[in-house]
C-alpha positions as CSV (number, residue, x, y, z in Angstrom):
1,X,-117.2,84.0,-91.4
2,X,-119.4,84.1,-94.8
3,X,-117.6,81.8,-97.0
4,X,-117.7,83.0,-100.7
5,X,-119.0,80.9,-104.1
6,X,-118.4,81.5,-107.3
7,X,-121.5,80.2,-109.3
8,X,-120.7,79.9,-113.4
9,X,-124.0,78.4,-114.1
10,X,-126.0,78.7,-117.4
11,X,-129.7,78.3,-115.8
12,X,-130.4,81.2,-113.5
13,X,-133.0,79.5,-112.0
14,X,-130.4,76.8,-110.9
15,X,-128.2,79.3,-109.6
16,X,-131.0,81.4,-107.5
17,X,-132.2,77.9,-106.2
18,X,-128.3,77.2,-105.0
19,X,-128.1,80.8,-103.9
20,X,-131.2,80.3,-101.7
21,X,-130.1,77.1,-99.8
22,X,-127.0,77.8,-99.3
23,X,-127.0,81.3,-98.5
24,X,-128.5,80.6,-94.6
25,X,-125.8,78.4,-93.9
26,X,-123.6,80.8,-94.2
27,X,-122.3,81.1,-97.8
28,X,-122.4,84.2,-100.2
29,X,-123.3,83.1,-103.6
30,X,-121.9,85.6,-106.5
31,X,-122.5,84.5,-110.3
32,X,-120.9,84.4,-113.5
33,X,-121.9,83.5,-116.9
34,X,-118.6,83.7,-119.3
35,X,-115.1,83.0,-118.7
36,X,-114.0,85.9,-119.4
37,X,-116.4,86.8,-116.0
38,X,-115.5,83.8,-113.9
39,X,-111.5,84.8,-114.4
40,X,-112.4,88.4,-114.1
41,X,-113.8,87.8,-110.7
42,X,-110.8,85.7,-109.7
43,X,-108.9,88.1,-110.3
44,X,-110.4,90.8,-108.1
45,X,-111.5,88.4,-105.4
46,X,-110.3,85.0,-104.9
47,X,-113.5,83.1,-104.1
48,X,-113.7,80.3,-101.4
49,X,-115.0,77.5,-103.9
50,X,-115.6,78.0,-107.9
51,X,-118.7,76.0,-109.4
52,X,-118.5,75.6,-113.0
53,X,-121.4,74.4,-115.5
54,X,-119.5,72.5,-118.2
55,X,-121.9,73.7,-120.4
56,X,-122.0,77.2,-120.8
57,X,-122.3,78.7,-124.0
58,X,-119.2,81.2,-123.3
59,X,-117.3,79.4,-120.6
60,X,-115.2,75.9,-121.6
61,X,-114.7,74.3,-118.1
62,X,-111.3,72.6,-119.2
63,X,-109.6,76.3,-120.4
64,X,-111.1,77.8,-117.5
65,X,-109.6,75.5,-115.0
66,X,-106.7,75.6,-116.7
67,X,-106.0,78.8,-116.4
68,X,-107.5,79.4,-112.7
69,X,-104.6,76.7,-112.1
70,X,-102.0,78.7,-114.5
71,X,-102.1,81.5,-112.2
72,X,-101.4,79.7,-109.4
73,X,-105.0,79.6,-107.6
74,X,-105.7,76.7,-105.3
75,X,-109.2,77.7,-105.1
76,X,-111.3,74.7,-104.9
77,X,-113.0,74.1,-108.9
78,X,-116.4,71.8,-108.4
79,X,-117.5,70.9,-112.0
80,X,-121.3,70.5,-112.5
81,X,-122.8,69.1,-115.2
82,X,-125.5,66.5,-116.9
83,X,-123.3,65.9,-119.3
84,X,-122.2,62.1,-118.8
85,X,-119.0,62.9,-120.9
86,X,-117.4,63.8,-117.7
87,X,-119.3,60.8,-116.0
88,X,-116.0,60.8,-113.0
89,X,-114.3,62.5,-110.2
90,X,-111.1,60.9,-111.6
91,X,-111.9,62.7,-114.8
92,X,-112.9,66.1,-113.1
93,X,-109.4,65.8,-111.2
94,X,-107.5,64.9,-114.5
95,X,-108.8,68.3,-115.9
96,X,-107.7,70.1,-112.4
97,X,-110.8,70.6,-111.1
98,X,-111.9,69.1,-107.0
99,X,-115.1,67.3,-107.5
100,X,-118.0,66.7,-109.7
101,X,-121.4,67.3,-109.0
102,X,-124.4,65.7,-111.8
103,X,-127.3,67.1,-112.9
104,X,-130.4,66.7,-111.6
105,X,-129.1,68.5,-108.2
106,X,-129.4,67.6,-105.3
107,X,-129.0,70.2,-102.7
108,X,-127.4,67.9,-100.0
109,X,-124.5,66.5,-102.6
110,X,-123.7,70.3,-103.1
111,X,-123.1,70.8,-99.5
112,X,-121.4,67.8,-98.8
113,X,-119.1,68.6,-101.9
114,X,-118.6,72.2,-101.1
115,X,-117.9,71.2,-97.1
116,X,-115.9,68.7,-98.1
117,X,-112.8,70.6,-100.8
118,X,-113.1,74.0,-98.2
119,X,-112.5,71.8,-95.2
């Protein structure tokens, strides 16, 4: 079974470079660059595991978690960022998301994080 990802990530190159690794393992990486997006995607398919860039121009991680949660989704939220505002998992679960990821990426954290809220 291809487990689904829904990527809101500002970098494109960041998100084809996720895509790519985890794509032969057995994941199907869709994208999304705007809240508006993200939540319209939710909507119409209800993803295995949501990755949110806190720092999109038109996406605010908090709102959109917030109202993923609103609507009753348990979808798993992973928040990634190099922001060291949200330096903590505790944080990242205050705000309602699963897990936090930091910028610079690495490849294996994202697996281990995305195995580890689907499983």
């Amino acid at each position: 079974m291809v487990m689904q990802i829904l990527l809101c990530e500002s970098e494109r190159m960041i998100g084809e470079m996720i895509s790519e690794y985890l794509s032969p393992l057995g994941f199907k990486v869709a994208f999304a660059n705007s809240e508006t997006k993200c939540l319209e995607f939710i909507e119409k398919r209800i993803p295995d595991v949501v990755i949110l860039d806190t720092h999109m121009v038109h996406l605010d991680c908090r709102r959109t978690v917030r109202k993923i949660r609103e609507k009753g989704i348990k979808t798993p939220v992973l928040l990634l960022s190099s922001d060291y505002g949200i330096t903590s998992q505790a944080e990242a679960v205050a705000m309602g998301a699963n897990g936090f990821l930091e910028k610079p990426l690495r490849l294996k954290d994202l697996l281990s994080k995305v195995v580890g809220v689907v499983a």
